[in-house]
C-alpha positions as CSV (number, residue, x, y, z in Angstrom):
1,X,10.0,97.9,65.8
2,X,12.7,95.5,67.1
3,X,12.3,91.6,67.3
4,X,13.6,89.7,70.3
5,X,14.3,86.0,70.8
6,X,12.4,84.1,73.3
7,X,13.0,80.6,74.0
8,X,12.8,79.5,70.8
9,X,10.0,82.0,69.5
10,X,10.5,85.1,67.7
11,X,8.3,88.1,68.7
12,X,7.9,91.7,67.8
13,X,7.7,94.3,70.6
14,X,8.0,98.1,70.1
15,X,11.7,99.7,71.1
16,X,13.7,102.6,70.2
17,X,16.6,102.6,67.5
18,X,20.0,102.5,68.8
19,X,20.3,106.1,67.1
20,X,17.3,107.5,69.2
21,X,18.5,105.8,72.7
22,X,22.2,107.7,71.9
23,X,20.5,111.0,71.0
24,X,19.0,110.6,74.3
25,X,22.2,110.3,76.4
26,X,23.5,113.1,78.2
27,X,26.9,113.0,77.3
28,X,29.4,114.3,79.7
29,X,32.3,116.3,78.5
30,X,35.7,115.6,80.2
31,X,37.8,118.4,80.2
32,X,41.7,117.6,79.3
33,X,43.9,120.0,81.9
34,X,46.9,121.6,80.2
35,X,50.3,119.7,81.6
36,X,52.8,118.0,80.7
37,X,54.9,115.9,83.0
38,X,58.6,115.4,82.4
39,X,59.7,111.5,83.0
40,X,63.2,111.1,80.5
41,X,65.6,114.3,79.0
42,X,67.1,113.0,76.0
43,X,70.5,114.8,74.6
44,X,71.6,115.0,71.1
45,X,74.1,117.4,70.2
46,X,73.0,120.7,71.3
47,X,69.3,119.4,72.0
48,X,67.1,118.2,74.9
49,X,63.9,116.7,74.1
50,X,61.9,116.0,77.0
51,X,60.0,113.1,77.0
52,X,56.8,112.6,79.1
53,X,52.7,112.3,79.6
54,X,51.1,115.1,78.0
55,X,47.2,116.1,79.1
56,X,45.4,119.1,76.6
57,X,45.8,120.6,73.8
58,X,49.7,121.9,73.4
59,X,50.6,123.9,70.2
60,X,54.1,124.5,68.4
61,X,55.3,128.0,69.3
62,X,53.1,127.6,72.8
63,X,54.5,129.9,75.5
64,X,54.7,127.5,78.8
65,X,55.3,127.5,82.2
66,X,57.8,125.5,84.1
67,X,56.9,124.4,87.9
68,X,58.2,124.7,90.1
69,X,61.0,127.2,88.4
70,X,58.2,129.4,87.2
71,X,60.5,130.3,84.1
72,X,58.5,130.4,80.8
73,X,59.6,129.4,77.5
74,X,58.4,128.5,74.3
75,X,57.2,125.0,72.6
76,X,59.6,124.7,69.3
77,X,58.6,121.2,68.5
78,X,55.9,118.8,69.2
79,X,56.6,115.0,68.6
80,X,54.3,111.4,68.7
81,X,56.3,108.8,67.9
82,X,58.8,110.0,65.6
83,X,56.7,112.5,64.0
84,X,57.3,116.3,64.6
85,X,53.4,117.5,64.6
86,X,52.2,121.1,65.1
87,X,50.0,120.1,67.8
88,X,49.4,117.5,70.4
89,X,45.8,116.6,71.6
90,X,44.9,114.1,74.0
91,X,45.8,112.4,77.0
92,X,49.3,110.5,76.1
93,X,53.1,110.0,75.9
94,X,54.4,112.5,73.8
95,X,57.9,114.4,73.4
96,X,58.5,117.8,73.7
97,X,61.8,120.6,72.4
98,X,62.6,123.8,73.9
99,X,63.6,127.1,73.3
100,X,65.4,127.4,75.9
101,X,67.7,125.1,78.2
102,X,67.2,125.3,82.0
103,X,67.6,122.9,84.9
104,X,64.9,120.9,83.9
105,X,64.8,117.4,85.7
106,X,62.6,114.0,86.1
107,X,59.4,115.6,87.6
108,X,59.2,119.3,86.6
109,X,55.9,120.2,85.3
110,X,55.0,122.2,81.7
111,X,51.9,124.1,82.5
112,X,50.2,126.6,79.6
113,X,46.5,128.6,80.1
114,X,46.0,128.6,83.7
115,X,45.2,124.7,84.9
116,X,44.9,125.4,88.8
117,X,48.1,124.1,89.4
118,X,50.4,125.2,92.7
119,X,53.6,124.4,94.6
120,X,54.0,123.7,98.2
121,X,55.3,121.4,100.9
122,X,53.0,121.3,103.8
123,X,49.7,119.3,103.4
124,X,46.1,118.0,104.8
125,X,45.1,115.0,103.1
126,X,43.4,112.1,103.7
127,X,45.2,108.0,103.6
128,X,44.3,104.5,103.3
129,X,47.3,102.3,104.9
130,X,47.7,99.6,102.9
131,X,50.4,97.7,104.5
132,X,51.4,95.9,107.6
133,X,53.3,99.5,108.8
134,X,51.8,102.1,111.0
135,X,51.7,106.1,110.1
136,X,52.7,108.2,113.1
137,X,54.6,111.7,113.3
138,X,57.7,111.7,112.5
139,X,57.8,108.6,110.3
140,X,59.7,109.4,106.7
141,X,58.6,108.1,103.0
142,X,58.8,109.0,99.9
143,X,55.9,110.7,98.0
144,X,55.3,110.5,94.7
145,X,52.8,112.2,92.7
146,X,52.6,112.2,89.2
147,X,55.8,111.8,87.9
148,X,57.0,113.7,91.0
149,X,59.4,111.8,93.7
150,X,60.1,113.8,96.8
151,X,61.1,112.8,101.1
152,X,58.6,113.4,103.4
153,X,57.5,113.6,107.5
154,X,54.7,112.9,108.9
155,X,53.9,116.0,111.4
156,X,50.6,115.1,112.8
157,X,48.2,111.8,112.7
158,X,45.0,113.9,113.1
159,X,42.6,110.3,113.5
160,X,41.0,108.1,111.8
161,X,37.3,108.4,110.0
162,X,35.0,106.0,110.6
163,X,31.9,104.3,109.1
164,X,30.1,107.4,109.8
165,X,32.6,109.8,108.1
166,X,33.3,111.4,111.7
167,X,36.9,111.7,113.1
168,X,38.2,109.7,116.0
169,X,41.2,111.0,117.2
170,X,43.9,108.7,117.4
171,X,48.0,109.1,117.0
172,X,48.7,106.3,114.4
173,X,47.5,104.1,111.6
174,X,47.3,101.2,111.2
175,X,47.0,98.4,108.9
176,X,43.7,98.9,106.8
177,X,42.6,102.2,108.9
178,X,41.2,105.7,106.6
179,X,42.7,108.6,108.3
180,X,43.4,112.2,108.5
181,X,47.1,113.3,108.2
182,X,49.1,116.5,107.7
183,X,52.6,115.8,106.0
184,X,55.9,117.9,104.9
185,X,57.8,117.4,101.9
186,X,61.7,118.1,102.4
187,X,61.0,120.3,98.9
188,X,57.9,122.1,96.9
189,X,55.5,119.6,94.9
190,X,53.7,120.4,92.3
191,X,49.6,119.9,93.3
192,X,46.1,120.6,92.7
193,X,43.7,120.8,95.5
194,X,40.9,117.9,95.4
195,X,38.1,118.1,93.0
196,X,40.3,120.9,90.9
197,X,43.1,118.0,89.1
198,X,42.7,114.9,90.1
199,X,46.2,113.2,89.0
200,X,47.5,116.2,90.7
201,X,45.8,115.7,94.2
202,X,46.3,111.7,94.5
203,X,49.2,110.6,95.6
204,X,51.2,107.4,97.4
205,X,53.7,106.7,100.2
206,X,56.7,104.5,99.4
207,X,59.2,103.4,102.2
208,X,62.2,104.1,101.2
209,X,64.0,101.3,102.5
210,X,61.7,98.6,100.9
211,X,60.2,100.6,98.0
212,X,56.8,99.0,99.3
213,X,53.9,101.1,98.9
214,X,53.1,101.7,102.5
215,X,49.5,103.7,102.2
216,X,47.7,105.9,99.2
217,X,45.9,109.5,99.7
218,X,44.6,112.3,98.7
219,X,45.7,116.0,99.1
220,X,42.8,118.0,100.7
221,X,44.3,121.6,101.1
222,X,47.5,122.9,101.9
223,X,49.0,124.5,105.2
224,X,50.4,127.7,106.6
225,X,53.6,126.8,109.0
Protein backbone atom coordinates (compact mmCIF):
# COMPACT_ATOMS: atom_id res chain seq x y z
CA UNK A 1 0.00 0.00 0.00
CA UNK A 2 1.30 3.35 -1.36
CA UNK A 3 -0.18 6.85 -0.40
CA UNK A 4 -0.63 9.48 -3.08
CA UNK A 5 -1.13 13.19 -2.75
CA UNK A 6 -4.21 14.75 -4.06
CA UNK A 7 -4.87 18.29 -3.88
CA UNK A 8 -4.10 18.81 -0.63
CA UNK A 9 -5.47 15.37 0.78
CA UNK A 10 -3.56 12.37 1.47
CA UNK A 11 -5.15 9.00 0.40
CA UNK A 12 -4.20 5.37 0.47
CA UNK A 13 -4.76 3.28 -2.77
CA UNK A 14 -3.37 -0.19 -3.38
CA UNK A 15 -0.05 -0.32 -5.80
CA UNK A 16 2.83 -2.50 -6.37
CA UNK A 17 6.38 -1.91 -4.75
CA UNK A 18 8.91 -0.55 -6.99
CA UNK A 19 10.79 -4.06 -6.49
CA UNK A 20 7.73 -5.99 -7.81
CA UNK A 21 7.04 -3.45 -10.95
CA UNK A 22 11.14 -4.19 -11.84
CA UNK A 23 10.79 -7.97 -11.33
CA UNK A 24 8.13 -7.56 -13.86
CA UNK A 25 10.07 -5.87 -16.59
CA UNK A 26 11.30 -7.74 -19.39
CA UNK A 27 14.72 -6.71 -19.62
CA UNK A 28 16.36 -6.66 -22.91
CA UNK A 29 19.86 -7.79 -23.26
CA UNK A 30 22.07 -5.74 -25.60
CA UNK A 31 24.69 -7.69 -27.04
CA UNK A 32 28.34 -5.74 -27.17
CA UNK A 33 29.87 -6.84 -30.87
CA UNK A 34 33.60 -7.56 -30.67
CA UNK A 35 35.61 -4.48 -32.45
CA UNK A 36 37.74 -2.21 -31.94
CA UNK A 37 38.26 0.86 -34.23
CA UNK A 38 41.67 2.37 -34.65
CA UNK A 39 41.36 6.49 -34.48
CA UNK A 40 45.27 7.66 -33.21
CA UNK A 41 48.88 5.28 -33.39
CA UNK A 42 50.97 6.52 -30.76
CA UNK A 43 54.96 5.74 -30.98
CA UNK A 44 57.34 5.38 -28.20
CA UNK A 45 60.51 3.84 -28.74
CA UNK A 46 59.99 0.59 -30.26
CA UNK A 47 56.10 0.69 -29.42
CA UNK A 48 52.77 1.46 -31.13
CA UNK A 49 49.79 1.68 -29.06
CA UNK A 50 46.70 2.14 -30.88
CA UNK A 51 44.34 4.19 -29.55
CA UNK A 52 40.48 3.91 -30.37
CA UNK A 53 36.66 2.88 -29.49
CA UNK A 54 36.47 -0.50 -28.23
CA UNK A 55 32.87 -2.61 -28.27
CA UNK A 56 32.98 -6.31 -26.21
CA UNK A 57 34.77 -7.94 -24.23
CA UNK A 58 38.72 -8.00 -25.34
CA UNK A 59 41.20 -10.00 -23.25
CA UNK A 60 45.20 -9.67 -22.77
CA UNK A 61 46.83 -12.39 -24.89
CA UNK A 62 43.41 -12.24 -27.34
CA UNK A 63 44.34 -13.51 -30.85
CA UNK A 64 42.61 -10.76 -33.28
CA UNK A 65 41.86 -10.00 -36.62
CA UNK A 66 42.94 -6.95 -38.57
CA UNK A 67 40.39 -5.65 -41.50
CA UNK A 68 40.80 -5.18 -43.96
CA UNK A 69 44.62 -6.89 -43.91
CA UNK A 70 43.10 -10.02 -42.59
CA UNK A 71 46.54 -10.57 -40.65
CA UNK A 72 46.00 -11.87 -37.06
CA UNK A 73 47.97 -11.03 -34.08
CA UNK A 74 47.89 -11.07 -30.57
CA UNK A 75 46.50 -8.52 -27.72
CA UNK A 76 49.79 -7.88 -25.37
CA UNK A 77 48.27 -5.15 -23.44
CA UNK A 78 45.08 -3.69 -22.62
CA UNK A 79 44.87 0.07 -21.30
CA UNK A 80 41.90 2.60 -19.71
CA UNK A 81 43.27 5.62 -18.92
CA UNK A 82 46.63 4.95 -17.89
CA UNK A 83 45.99 1.70 -16.48
CA UNK A 84 47.34 -1.51 -18.19
CA UNK A 85 44.19 -3.98 -17.30
CA UNK A 86 43.85 -7.67 -18.29
CA UNK A 87 40.60 -7.08 -19.89
CA UNK A 88 38.49 -4.43 -21.36
CA UNK A 89 34.55 -4.59 -21.15
CA UNK A 90 32.21 -2.26 -22.46
CA UNK A 91 31.45 0.09 -24.99
CA UNK A 92 34.41 2.95 -24.77
CA UNK A 93 37.77 4.68 -25.64
CA UNK A 94 40.38 2.42 -24.73
CA UNK A 95 44.09 1.73 -25.91
CA UNK A 96 45.39 -1.23 -27.27
CA UNK A 97 49.60 -2.86 -27.80
CA UNK A 98 50.49 -5.39 -30.29
CA UNK A 99 52.47 -8.22 -30.85
CA UNK A 100 53.26 -7.51 -33.86
CA UNK A 101 53.80 -4.19 -36.07
CA UNK A 102 51.97 -4.01 -39.47
CA UNK A 103 50.69 -1.23 -41.68
CA UNK A 104 48.06 -0.37 -39.39
CA UNK A 105 46.42 3.11 -40.11
CA UNK A 106 43.44 5.63 -38.87
CA UNK A 107 40.44 3.32 -39.73
CA UNK A 108 41.67 -0.41 -39.67
CA UNK A 109 39.34 -2.52 -37.72
CA UNK A 110 40.49 -5.25 -34.64
CA UNK A 111 37.87 -7.96 -34.93
CA UNK A 112 38.09 -11.27 -32.46
CA UNK A 113 35.10 -14.23 -32.23
CA UNK A 114 33.34 -13.86 -35.38
CA UNK A 115 31.18 -10.37 -35.26
CA UNK A 116 29.60 -10.51 -38.89
CA UNK A 117 31.96 -8.11 -40.07
CA UNK A 118 33.00 -7.87 -44.04
CA UNK A 119 34.90 -5.77 -46.62
CA UNK A 120 33.82 -4.46 -49.89
CA UNK A 121 33.36 -1.50 -52.11
CA UNK A 122 30.17 -1.73 -54.04
CA UNK A 123 26.89 -0.99 -52.14
CA UNK A 124 22.89 -0.78 -51.98
CA UNK A 125 21.82 1.46 -49.37
CA UNK A 126 19.30 3.70 -48.64
CA UNK A 127 19.89 8.03 -48.07
CA UNK A 128 18.29 11.00 -46.51
CA UNK A 129 19.79 14.22 -48.34
CA UNK A 130 20.18 16.61 -45.94
CA UNK A 131 21.54 19.53 -47.74
CA UNK A 132 20.78 21.94 -50.48
CA UNK A 133 22.98 19.49 -53.06
CA UNK A 134 21.54 16.85 -55.26
CA UNK A 135 22.76 12.96 -55.45
CA UNK A 136 23.08 11.75 -59.04
CA UNK A 137 25.64 9.23 -60.74
CA UNK A 138 28.69 10.10 -60.98
CA UNK A 139 28.76 12.65 -58.15
CA UNK A 140 32.00 12.04 -55.64
CA UNK A 141 32.12 12.31 -51.68
CA UNK A 142 33.66 11.07 -49.09
CA UNK A 143 32.20 8.30 -46.88
CA UNK A 144 32.84 7.71 -43.65
CA UNK A 145 31.78 4.99 -41.48
CA UNK A 146 32.93 4.43 -38.24
CA UNK A 147 36.15 5.70 -37.90
CA UNK A 148 36.55 4.81 -41.61
CA UNK A 149 37.23 7.73 -44.35
CA UNK A 150 37.18 6.64 -47.91
CA UNK A 151 36.23 8.51 -51.83
CA UNK A 152 33.34 7.50 -53.35
CA UNK A 153 30.86 7.56 -56.82
CA UNK A 154 27.62 7.46 -57.04
CA UNK A 155 26.84 4.65 -59.90
CA UNK A 156 23.07 4.63 -59.93
CA UNK A 157 20.17 6.86 -58.24
CA UNK A 158 17.72 3.93 -58.25
CA UNK A 159 14.51 6.53 -56.94
CA UNK A 160 13.10 7.84 -54.24
CA UNK A 161 10.58 6.02 -51.56
CA UNK A 162 7.66 7.60 -50.78
CA UNK A 163 5.00 7.94 -48.04
CA UNK A 164 3.93 4.49 -48.89
CA UNK A 165 7.41 2.85 -48.78
CA UNK A 166 7.13 2.17 -52.71
CA UNK A 167 9.92 3.24 -55.10
CA UNK A 168 9.48 6.06 -57.65
CA UNK A 169 12.07 6.01 -60.07
CA UNK A 170 13.77 9.03 -60.46
CA UNK A 171 17.71 10.05 -61.43
CA UNK A 172 18.53 12.40 -58.59
CA UNK A 173 17.97 13.62 -55.05
CA UNK A 174 17.18 16.23 -53.84
CA UNK A 175 17.05 18.37 -50.92
CA UNK A 176 14.99 16.52 -48.08
CA UNK A 177 14.12 13.40 -50.56
CA UNK A 178 14.64 9.29 -48.94
CA UNK A 179 16.06 7.37 -51.70
CA UNK A 180 17.55 4.26 -53.01
CA UNK A 181 21.20 4.45 -54.19
CA UNK A 182 24.02 2.09 -55.15
CA UNK A 183 27.58 3.58 -54.55
CA UNK A 184 31.50 2.61 -55.11
CA UNK A 185 34.24 3.21 -52.77
CA UNK A 186 37.60 3.99 -54.60
CA UNK A 187 38.93 1.15 -51.76
CA UNK A 188 37.34 -1.84 -49.46
CA UNK A 189 35.28 -0.67 -46.27
CA UNK A 190 34.84 -2.37 -43.44
CA UNK A 191 30.75 -3.15 -43.09
CA UNK A 192 28.01 -5.03 -41.56
CA UNK A 193 24.84 -5.61 -43.50
CA UNK A 194 21.65 -3.87 -41.80
CA UNK A 195 20.14 -5.27 -38.77
CA UNK A 196 23.55 -7.52 -38.21
CA UNK A 197 25.96 -4.15 -36.68
CA UNK A 198 24.45 -1.21 -36.72
CA UNK A 199 27.54 1.27 -36.28
CA UNK A 200 28.91 -0.79 -39.05
CA UNK A 201 25.94 -0.33 -41.58
CA UNK A 202 25.18 3.63 -40.98
CA UNK A 203 27.15 5.72 -42.64
CA UNK A 204 27.42 9.69 -44.03
CA UNK A 205 28.37 11.56 -47.20
CA UNK A 206 30.80 14.51 -46.81
CA UNK A 207 31.66 16.83 -49.86
CA UNK A 208 34.90 16.94 -50.05
CA UNK A 209 35.32 20.40 -51.02
CA UNK A 210 33.19 21.89 -48.21
CA UNK A 211 33.46 19.07 -45.59
CA UNK A 212 29.54 19.64 -45.37
CA UNK A 213 27.59 16.64 -44.55
CA UNK A 214 25.75 16.43 -47.78
CA UNK A 215 23.15 13.25 -46.93
CA UNK A 216 23.19 10.19 -44.24
CA UNK A 217 22.29 6.33 -45.07
CA UNK A 218 22.33 3.08 -44.48
CA UNK A 219 24.06 0.11 -46.08
CA UNK A 220 21.45 -2.46 -47.20
CA UNK A 221 23.50 -5.25 -48.96
CA UNK A 222 26.42 -5.29 -51.00
CA UNK A 223 26.97 -5.80 -54.91
CA UNK A 224 28.53 -8.06 -57.46
CA UNK A 225 30.21 -5.83 -60.40
Amino acid sequence: IMPSLVGSEMCIRDSKSILNILKDIKLKTIKAHNFFSVQTILKHRDKRIYYGNASGKILKNENILILPSQKNCKVTNVYTGNKNKKYFLKKNQTSLELSDHFDIGRGNIFTWKNTNLESGDYFNSKVVLTSKDSIYKGREYIIRIVDQEVPVIITKVKGVIDVHNHIKRKSMLNTNDFGIIEFQTRKPIIFSEKKKIDEFCRFIFIDNITNNVIAAGKINFKLRK
